[in-house]
TORDO-169624 format. One record per residue (C-alpha): residue in three letters; x, y, z; residue number from 0. Coordinates in steps of 0.05 Angstrom, whole numbers. Example, Ala and Ser with C-alpha at 12.3 -4.5 7.8 and 13.67 -1.06 7.14 Angstrom:
# residues 2
<pt><aa>ala</aa><x>246</x><y>-90</y><z>156</z><i>0</i></pt>
<pt><aa>ser</aa><x>273</x><y>-21</y><z>143</z><i>1</i></pt>
This chain:
# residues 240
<pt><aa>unk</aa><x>-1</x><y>89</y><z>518</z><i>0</i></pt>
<pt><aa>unk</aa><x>5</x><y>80</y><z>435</z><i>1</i></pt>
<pt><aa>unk</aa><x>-22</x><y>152</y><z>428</z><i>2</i></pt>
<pt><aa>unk</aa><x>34</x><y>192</y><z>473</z><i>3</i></pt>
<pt><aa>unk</aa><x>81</x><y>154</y><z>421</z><i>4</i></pt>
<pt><aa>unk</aa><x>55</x><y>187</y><z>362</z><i>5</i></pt>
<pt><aa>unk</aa><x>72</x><y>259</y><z>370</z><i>6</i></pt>
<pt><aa>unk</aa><x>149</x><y>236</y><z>385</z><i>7</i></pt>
<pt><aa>unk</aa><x>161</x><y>186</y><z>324</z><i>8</i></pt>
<pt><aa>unk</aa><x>138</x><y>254</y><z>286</z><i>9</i></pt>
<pt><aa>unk</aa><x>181</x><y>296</y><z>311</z><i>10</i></pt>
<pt><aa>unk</aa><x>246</x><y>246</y><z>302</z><i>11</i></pt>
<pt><aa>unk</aa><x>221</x><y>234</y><z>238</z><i>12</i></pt>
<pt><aa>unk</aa><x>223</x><y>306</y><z>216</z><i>13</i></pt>
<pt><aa>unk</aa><x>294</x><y>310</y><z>250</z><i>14</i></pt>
<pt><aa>unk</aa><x>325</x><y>263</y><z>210</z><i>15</i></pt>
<pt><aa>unk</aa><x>324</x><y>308</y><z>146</z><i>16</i></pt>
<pt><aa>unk</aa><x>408</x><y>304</y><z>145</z><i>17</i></pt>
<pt><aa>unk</aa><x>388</x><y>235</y><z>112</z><i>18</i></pt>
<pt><aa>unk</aa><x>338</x><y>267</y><z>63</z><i>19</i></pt>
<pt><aa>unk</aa><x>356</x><y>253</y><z>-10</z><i>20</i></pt>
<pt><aa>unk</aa><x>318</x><y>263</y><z>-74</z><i>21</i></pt>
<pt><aa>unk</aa><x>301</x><y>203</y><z>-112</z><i>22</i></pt>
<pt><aa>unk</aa><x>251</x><y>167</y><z>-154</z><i>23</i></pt>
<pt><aa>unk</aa><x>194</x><y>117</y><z>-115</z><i>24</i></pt>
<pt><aa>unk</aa><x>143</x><y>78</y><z>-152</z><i>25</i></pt>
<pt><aa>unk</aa><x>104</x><y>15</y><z>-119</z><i>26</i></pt>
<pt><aa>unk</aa><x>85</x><y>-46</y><z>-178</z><i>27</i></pt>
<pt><aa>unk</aa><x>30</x><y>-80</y><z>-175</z><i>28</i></pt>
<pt><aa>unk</aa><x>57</x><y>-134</y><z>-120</z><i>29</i></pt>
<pt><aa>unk</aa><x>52</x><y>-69</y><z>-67</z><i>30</i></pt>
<pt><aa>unk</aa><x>142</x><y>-74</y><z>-70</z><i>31</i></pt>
<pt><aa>unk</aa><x>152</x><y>-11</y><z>-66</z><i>32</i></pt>
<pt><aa>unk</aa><x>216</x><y>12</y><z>-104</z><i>33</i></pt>
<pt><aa>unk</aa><x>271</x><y>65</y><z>-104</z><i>34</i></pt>
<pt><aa>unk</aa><x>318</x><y>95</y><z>-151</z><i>35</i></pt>
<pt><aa>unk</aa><x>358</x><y>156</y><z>-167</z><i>36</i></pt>
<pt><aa>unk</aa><x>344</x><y>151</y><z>-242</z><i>37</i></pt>
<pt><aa>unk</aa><x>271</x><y>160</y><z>-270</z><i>38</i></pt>
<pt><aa>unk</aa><x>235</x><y>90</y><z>-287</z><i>39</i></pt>
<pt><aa>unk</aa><x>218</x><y>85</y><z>-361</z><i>40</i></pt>
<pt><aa>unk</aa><x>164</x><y>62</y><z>-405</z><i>41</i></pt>
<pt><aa>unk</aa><x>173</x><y>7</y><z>-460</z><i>42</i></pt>
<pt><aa>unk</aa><x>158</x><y>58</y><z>-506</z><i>43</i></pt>
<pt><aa>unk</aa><x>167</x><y>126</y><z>-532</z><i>44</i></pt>
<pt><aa>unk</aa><x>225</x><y>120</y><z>-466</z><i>45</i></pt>
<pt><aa>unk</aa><x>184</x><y>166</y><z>-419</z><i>46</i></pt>
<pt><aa>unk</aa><x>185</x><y>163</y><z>-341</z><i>47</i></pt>
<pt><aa>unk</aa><x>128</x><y>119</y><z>-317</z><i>48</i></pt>
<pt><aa>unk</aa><x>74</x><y>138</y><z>-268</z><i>49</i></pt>
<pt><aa>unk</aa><x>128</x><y>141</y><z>-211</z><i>50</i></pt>
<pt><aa>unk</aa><x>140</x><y>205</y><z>-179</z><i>51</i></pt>
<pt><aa>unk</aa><x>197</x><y>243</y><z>-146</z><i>52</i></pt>
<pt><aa>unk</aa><x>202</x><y>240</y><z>-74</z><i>53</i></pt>
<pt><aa>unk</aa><x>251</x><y>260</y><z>-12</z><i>54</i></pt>
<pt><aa>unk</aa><x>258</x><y>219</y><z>36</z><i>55</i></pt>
<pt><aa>unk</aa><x>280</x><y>209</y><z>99</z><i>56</i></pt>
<pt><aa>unk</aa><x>316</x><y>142</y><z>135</z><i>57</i></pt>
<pt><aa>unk</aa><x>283</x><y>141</y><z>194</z><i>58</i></pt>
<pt><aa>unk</aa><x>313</x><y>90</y><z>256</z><i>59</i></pt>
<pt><aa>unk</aa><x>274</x><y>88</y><z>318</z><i>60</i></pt>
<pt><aa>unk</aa><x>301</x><y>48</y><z>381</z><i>61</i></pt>
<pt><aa>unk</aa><x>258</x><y>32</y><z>441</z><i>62</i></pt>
<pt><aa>unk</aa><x>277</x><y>22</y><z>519</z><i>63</i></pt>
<pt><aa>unk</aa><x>233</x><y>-2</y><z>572</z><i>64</i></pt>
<pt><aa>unk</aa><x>264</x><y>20</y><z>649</z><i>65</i></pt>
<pt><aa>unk</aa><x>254</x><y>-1</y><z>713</z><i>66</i></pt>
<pt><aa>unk</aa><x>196</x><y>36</y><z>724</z><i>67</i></pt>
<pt><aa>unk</aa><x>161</x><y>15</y><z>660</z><i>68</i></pt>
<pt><aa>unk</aa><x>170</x><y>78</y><z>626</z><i>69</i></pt>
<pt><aa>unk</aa><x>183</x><y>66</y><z>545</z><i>70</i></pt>
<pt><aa>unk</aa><x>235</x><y>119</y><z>516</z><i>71</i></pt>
<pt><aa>unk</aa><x>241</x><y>125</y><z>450</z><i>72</i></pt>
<pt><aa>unk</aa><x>288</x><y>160</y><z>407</z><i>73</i></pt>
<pt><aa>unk</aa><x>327</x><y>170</y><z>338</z><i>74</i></pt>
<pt><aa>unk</aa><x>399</x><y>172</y><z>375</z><i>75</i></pt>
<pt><aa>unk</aa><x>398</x><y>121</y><z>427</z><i>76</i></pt>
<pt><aa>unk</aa><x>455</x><y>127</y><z>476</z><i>77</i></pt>
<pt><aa>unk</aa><x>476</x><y>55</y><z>503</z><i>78</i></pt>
<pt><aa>unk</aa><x>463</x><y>-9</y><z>482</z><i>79</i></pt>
<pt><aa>unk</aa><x>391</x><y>-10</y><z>527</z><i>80</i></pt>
<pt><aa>unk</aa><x>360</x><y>11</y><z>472</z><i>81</i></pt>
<pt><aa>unk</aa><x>339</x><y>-35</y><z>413</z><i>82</i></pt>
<pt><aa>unk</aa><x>313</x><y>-18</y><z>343</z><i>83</i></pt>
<pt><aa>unk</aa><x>243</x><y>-34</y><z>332</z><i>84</i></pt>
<pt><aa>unk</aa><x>236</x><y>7</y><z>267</z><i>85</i></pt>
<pt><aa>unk</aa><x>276</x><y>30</y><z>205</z><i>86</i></pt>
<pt><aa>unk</aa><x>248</x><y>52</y><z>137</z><i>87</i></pt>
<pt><aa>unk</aa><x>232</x><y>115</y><z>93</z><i>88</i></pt>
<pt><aa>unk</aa><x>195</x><y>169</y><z>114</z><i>89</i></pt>
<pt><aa>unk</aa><x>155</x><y>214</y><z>39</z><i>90</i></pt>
<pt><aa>unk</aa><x>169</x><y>285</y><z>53</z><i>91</i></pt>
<pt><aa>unk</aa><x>138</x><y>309</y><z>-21</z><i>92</i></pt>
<pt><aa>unk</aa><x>110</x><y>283</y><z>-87</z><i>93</i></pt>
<pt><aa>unk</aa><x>116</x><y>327</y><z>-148</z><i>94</i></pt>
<pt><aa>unk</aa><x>84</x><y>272</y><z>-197</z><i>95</i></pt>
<pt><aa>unk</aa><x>30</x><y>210</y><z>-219</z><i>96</i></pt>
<pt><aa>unk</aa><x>-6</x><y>166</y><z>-188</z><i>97</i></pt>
<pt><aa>unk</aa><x>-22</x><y>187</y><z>-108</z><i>98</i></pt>
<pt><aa>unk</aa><x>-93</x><y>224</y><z>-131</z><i>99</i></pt>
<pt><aa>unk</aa><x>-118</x><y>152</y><z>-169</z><i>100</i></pt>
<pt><aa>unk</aa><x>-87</x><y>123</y><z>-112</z><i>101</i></pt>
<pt><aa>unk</aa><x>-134</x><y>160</y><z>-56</z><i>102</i></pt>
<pt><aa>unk</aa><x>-195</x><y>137</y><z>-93</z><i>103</i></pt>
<pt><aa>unk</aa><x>-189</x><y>59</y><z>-68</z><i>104</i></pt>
<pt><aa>unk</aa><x>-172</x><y>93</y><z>4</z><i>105</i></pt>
<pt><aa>unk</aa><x>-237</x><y>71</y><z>55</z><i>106</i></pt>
<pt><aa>unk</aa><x>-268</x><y>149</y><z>77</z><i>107</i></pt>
<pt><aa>unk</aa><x>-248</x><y>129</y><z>157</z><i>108</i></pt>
<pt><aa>unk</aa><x>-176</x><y>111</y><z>144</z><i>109</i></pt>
<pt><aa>unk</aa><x>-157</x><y>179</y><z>170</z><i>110</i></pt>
<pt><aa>unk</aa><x>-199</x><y>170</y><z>235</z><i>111</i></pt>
<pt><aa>unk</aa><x>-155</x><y>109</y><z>259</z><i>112</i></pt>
<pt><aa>unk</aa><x>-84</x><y>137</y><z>225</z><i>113</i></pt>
<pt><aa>unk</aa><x>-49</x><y>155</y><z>289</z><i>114</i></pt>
<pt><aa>unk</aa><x>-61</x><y>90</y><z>329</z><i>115</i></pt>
<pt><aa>unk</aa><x>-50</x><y>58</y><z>266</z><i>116</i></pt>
<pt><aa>unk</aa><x>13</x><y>85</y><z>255</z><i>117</i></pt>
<pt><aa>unk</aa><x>37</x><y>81</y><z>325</z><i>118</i></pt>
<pt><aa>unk</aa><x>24</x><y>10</y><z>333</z><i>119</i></pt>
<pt><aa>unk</aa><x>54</x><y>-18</y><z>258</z><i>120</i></pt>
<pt><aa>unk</aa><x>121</x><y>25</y><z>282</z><i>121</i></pt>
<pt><aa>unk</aa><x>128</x><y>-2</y><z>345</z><i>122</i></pt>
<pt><aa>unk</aa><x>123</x><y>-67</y><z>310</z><i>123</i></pt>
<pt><aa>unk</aa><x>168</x><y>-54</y><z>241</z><i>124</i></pt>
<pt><aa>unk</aa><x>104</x><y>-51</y><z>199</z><i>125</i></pt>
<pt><aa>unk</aa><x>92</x><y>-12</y><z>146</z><i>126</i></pt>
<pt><aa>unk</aa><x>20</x><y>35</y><z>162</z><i>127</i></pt>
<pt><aa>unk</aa><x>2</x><y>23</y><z>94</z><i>128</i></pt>
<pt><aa>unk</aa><x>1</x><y>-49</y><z>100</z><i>129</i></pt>
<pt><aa>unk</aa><x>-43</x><y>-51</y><z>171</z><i>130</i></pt>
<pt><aa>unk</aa><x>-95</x><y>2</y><z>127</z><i>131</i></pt>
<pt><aa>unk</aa><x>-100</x><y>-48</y><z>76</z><i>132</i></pt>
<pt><aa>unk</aa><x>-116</x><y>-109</y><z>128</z><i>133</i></pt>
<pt><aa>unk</aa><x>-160</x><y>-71</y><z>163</z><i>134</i></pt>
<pt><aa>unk</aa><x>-196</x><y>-44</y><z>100</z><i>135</i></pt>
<pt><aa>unk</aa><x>-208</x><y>-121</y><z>74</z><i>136</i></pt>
<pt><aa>unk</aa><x>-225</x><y>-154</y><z>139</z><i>137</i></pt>
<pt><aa>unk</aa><x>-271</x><y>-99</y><z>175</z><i>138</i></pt>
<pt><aa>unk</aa><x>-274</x><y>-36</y><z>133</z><i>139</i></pt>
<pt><aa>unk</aa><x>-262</x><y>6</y><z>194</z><i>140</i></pt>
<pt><aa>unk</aa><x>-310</x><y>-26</y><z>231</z><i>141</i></pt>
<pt><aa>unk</aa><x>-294</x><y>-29</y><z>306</z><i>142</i></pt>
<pt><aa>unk</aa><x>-355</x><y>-74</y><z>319</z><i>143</i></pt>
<pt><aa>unk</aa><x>-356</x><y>-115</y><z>255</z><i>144</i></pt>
<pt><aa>unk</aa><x>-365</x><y>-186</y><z>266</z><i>145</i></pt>
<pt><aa>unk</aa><x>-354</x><y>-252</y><z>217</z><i>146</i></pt>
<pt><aa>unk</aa><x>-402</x><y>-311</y><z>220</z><i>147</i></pt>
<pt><aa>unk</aa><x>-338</x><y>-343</y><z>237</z><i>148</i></pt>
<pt><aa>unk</aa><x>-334</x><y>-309</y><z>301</z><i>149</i></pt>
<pt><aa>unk</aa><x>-267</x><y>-262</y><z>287</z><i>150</i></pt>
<pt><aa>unk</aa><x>-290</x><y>-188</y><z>312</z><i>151</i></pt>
<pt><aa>unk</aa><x>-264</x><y>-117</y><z>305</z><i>152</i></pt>
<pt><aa>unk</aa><x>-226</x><y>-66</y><z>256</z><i>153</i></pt>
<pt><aa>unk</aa><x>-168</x><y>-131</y><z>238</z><i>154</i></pt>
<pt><aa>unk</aa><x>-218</x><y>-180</y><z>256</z><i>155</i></pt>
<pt><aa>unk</aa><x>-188</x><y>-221</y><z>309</z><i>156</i></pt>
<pt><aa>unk</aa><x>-211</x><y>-290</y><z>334</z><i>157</i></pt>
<pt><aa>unk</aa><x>-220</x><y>-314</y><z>405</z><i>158</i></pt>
<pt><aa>unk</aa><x>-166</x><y>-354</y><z>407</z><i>159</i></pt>
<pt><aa>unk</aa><x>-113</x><y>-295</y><z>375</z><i>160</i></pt>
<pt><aa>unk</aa><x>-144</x><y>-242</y><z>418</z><i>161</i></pt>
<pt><aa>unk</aa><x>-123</x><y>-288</y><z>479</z><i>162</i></pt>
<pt><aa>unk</aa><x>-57</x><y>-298</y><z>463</z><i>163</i></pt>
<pt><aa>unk</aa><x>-36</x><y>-227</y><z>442</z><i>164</i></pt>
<pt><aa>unk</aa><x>-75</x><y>-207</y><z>509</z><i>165</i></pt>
<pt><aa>unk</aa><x>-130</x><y>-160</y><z>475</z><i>166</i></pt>
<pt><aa>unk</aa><x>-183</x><y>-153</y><z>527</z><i>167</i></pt>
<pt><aa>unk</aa><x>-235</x><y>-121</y><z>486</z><i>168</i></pt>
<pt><aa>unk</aa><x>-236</x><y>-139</y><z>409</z><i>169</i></pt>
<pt><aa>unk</aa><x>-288</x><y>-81</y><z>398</z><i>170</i></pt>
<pt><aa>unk</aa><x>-232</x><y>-24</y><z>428</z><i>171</i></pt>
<pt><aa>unk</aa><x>-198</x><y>4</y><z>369</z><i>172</i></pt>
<pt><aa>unk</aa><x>-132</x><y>5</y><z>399</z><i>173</i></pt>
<pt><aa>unk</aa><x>-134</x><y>-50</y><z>435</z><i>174</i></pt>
<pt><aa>unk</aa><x>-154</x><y>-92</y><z>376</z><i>175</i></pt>
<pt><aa>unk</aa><x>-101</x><y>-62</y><z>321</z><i>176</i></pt>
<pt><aa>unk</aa><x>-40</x><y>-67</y><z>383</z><i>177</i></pt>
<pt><aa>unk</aa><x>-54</x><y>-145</y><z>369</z><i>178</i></pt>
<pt><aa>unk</aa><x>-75</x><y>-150</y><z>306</z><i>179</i></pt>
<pt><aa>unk</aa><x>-9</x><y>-115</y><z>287</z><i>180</i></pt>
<pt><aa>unk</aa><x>30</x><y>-163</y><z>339</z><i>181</i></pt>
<pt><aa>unk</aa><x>3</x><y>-214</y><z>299</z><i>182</i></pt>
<pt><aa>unk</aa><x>22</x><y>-192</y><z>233</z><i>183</i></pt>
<pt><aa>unk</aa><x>84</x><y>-183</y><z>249</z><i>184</i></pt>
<pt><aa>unk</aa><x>94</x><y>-253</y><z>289</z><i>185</i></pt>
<pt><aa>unk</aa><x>64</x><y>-282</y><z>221</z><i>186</i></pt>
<pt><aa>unk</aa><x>121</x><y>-246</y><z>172</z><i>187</i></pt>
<pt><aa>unk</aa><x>170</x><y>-274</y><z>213</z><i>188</i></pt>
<pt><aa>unk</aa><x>148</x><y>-345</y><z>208</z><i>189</i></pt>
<pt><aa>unk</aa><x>149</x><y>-334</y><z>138</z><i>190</i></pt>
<pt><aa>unk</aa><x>219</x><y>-294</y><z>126</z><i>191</i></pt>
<pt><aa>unk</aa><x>188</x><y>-236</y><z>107</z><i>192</i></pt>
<pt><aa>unk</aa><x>136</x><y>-254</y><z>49</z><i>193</i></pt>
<pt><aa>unk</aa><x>72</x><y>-210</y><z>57</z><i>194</i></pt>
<pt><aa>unk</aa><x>34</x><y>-254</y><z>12</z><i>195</i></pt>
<pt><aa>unk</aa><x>45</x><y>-310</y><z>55</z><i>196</i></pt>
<pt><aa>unk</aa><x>40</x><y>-271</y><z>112</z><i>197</i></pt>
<pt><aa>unk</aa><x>-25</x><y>-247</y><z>96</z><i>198</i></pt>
<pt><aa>unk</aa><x>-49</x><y>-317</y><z>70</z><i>199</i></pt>
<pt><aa>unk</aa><x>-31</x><y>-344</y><z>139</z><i>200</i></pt>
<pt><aa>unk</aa><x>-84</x><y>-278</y><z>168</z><i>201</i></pt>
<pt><aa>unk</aa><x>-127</x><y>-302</y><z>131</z><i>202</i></pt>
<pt><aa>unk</aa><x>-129</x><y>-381</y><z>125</z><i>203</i></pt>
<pt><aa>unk</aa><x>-79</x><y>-390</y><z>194</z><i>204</i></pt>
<pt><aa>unk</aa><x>-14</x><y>-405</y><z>188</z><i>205</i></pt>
<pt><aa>unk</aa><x>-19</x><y>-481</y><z>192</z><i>206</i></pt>
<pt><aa>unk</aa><x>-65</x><y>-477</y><z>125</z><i>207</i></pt>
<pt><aa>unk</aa><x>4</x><y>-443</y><z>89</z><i>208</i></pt>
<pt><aa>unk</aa><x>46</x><y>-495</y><z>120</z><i>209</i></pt>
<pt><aa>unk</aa><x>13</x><y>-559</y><z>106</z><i>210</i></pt>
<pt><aa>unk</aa><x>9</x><y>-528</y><z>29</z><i>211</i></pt>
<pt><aa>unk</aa><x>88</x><y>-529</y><z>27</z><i>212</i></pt>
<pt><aa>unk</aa><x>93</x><y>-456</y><z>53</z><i>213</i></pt>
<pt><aa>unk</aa><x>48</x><y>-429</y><z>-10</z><i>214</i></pt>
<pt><aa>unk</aa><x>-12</x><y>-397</y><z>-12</z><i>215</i></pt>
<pt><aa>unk</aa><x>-70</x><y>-443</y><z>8</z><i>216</i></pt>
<pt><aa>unk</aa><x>-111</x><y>-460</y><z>-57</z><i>217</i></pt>
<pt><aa>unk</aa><x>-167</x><y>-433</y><z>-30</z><i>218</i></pt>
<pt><aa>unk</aa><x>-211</x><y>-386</y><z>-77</z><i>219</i></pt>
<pt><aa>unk</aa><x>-226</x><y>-339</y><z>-9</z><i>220</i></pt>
<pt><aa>unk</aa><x>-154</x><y>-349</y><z>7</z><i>221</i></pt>
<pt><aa>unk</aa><x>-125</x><y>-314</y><z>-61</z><i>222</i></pt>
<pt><aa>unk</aa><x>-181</x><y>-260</y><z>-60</z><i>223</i></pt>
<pt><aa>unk</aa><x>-160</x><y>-233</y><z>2</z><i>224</i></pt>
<pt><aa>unk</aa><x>-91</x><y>-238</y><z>-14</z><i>225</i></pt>
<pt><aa>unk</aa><x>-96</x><y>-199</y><z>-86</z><i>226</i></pt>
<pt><aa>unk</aa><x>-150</x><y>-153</y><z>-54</z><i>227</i></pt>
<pt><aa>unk</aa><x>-103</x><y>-131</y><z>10</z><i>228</i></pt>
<pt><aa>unk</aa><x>-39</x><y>-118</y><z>-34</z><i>229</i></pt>
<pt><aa>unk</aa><x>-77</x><y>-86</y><z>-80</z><i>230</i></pt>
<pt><aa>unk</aa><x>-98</x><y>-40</y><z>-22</z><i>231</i></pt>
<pt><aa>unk</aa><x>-32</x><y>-40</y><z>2</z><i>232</i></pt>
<pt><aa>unk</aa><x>-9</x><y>-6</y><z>-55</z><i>233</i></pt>
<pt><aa>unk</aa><x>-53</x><y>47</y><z>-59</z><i>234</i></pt>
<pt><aa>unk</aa><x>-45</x><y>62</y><z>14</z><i>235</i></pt>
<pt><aa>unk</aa><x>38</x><y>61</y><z>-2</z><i>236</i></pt>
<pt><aa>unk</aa><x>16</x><y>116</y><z>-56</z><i>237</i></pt>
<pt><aa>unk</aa><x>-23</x><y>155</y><z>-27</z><i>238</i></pt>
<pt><aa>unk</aa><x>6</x><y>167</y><z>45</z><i>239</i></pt>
């Protein structure tokens, strides 16, 4: 059902352009990705950095379920039966820096699994960049890669997770990233919102960050994957 969605977030996406505005994006080294309507500068010689000009579009997307089990979506939601379930920025253009070195950390499959990527981190207020960077690090768009740890698929789900986000088959590609994204998402919200310690609770399980005082676990594995995935996460950010 993710793939009939992906056609119609497009097309509100590309309605929205009454929102459009031209302004400045750049993402650091943290993956935060920034805007402004005035050109980031150097330290020196006061030049404009390696961000680049940009419209872009507010998009809102709000989600109803009926009787029937039908799922509407839509930008312009007419009662209160419909409930947001994304909001965030849509690149129309670049015009400078940064998105071809950006392309060269990007895995050669990415594109194959972009739509039900993209369907399934809207419908659950992720940012696609950020599920391409998991999915890079844990499986590198493997659908039938498999840890001696027993986690298996593209986002590398255990048993356990695959049970209670009611994937059926870790080794479907769909399946899998519908709840490894559910996940991801459950996992920022524990943690207000940090995608470090988000991803440090993906990796190490969210009782690890906890009983470290809600910090990233001092595990050497722990921090790798965390620098390595918003390191990815940036690139992604640039170059999509």
């Amino acid at each position: 059902m993710l793939k009939q969605y992906s056609m119609l977030i497009c097309l509100l996406s590309l309605n929205l352009s009454a929102f459009a505005a031209e302004i400045y994006r750049f993402v650091d080294s943290n993956g935060t990705i920034h805007f402004t309507d005035s050109p980031p500068l150097t330290s020196s010689r006061n030049r404009p950095n390696k961000a680049y000009k940009v419209a872009v579009n507010t998009i809102r997307i709000y989600k109803f379920t009926d009787h029937k089990g039908t799922v509407h979506l839509t930008d312009q939601p007419v009662d209160s039966r419909y409930k947001l379930i994304y909001q965030g920025h849509q690149t129309i253009g670049t015009f400078s820096g940064g998105r071809y070195s950006a392309r060269k950390m990007l895995h050669k499959k990415y594109v194959k699994y972009a739509d039900v990527i993209q369907d399934a981190a809207y419908l659950n207020g992720l940012q696609p960049a950020l599920v391409h960077a998991v999915i890079q690090a844990e499986s590198a768009y493997n659908p039938k890669a498999k840890s001696p740890k027993g986690a298996v698929g593209l986002m590398q789900l255990m048993p356990g997770t695959a049970k209670r986000y009611g994937v059926k088959d870790r080794t479907d590609a769909s399946d899998n990233i519908g709840g490894g994204t559910r996940y991801l998402k459950d996992l920022l919200e524990m943690f207000d919102y940090d995608t470090k310690l988000a991803l440090a609770a993906y990796n190490a399980g969210e009782n690890a960050v906890i009983r470290y005082g809600n910090k990233i676990p001092p595990y050497k594995e722990t921090k790798h994957y965390v620098k390595t995935v918003m390191k990815l996460y940036g690139a992604y950010s640039k170059a999509m």
